[in-house]
N, C-alpha and C positions, 0 to 999 in steps of 0.2 A: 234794937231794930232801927231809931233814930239813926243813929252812927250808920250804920247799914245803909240806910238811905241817904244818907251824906254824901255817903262815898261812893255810893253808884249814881247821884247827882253831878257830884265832880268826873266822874268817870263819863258820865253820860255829855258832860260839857267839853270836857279836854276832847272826846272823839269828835264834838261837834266842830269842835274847833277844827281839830288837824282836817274834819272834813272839806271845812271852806278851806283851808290853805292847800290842799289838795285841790280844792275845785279851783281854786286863783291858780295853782302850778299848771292844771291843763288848761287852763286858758289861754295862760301865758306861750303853755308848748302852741297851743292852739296858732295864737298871733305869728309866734317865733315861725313857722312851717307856713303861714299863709304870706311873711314877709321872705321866705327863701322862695317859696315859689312865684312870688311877684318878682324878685330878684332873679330868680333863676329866666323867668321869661321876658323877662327884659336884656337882660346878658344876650341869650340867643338870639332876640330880635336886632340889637344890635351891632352883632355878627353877620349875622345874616347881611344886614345893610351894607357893613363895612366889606363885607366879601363880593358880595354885588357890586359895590362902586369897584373892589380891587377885581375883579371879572371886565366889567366893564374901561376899567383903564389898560387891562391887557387886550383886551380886543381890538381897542385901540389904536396901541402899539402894535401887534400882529398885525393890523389893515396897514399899516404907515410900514411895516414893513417888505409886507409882500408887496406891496404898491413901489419902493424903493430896488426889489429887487427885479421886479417886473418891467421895471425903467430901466434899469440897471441890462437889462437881457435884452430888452429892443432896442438901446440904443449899440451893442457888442452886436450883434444880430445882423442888424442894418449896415454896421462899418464891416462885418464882416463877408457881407455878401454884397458890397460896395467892392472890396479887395479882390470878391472871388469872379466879380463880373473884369473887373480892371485886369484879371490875370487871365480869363478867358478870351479876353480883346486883344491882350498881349499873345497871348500862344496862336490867336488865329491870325492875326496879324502876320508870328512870326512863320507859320505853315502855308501864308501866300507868300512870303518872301525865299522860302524855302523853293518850293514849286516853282516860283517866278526864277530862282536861281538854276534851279535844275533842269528848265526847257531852255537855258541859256546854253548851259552846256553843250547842248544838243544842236546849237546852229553851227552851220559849217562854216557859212560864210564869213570872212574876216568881215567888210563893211556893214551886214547886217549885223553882227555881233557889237560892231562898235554902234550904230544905234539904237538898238535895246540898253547898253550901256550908260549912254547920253542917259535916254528915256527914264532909265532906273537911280540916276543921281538927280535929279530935277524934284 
């Protein structure tokens, strides 16, 4: 019976053992899972950051854009209806020149005609 109780002493120690070394392995998973999730949430907070500032440098860029192209359109805008007034001045111009030409026509008199003539090169 000695022996007997030997061996279920030694038995009862090797479990004690593997018990702690078991209870040191979840602890350690323990650590291992609380340092991935410190890790994990730090990774994301720093994304997060880093996408925010990369948000923020494209908005940036997109105002410096539109802003470029909206410059870009009033001043094509302006020269183009600079052009369209210059050509409207010219067409009305040339439709009193026309008119003025076409009641010319129409005088009988030689001496009147030659001063409307005068008139019209001056």
């Amino acid at each position: 019976m000695d022996s007997q109780k030997e061996a279920l002493q030694r038995i009862i120690s090797t479990l004690a053992n593997k018990n702690d070394e078991i209870q040191n392995f979840i602890d350690t998973l323990n650590q291992t899972l609380k340092g991935v999730q410190e890790n994990s949430s730090n990774v994301l907070s720093e994304l997060d950051e880093e996408f925010d500032s990369l948000y923020s440098i494209l908005d940036d860029v997109k105002e410096s854009m539109i802003s470029s192209i909206k410059q870009e359109q009033a001043r094509k805008s302006q020269e183009l209806q600079s052009q369209l007034s210059q050509c409207n001045s010219a067409l009305e111009n040339s439709e009193e020149l026309l008119e003025f030409a076409t009641r010319s026509l129409d005088i009988k008199e030689a001496e009147e005609f030659s001063k409307v003539q005068k008139k019209s090169t001056k």
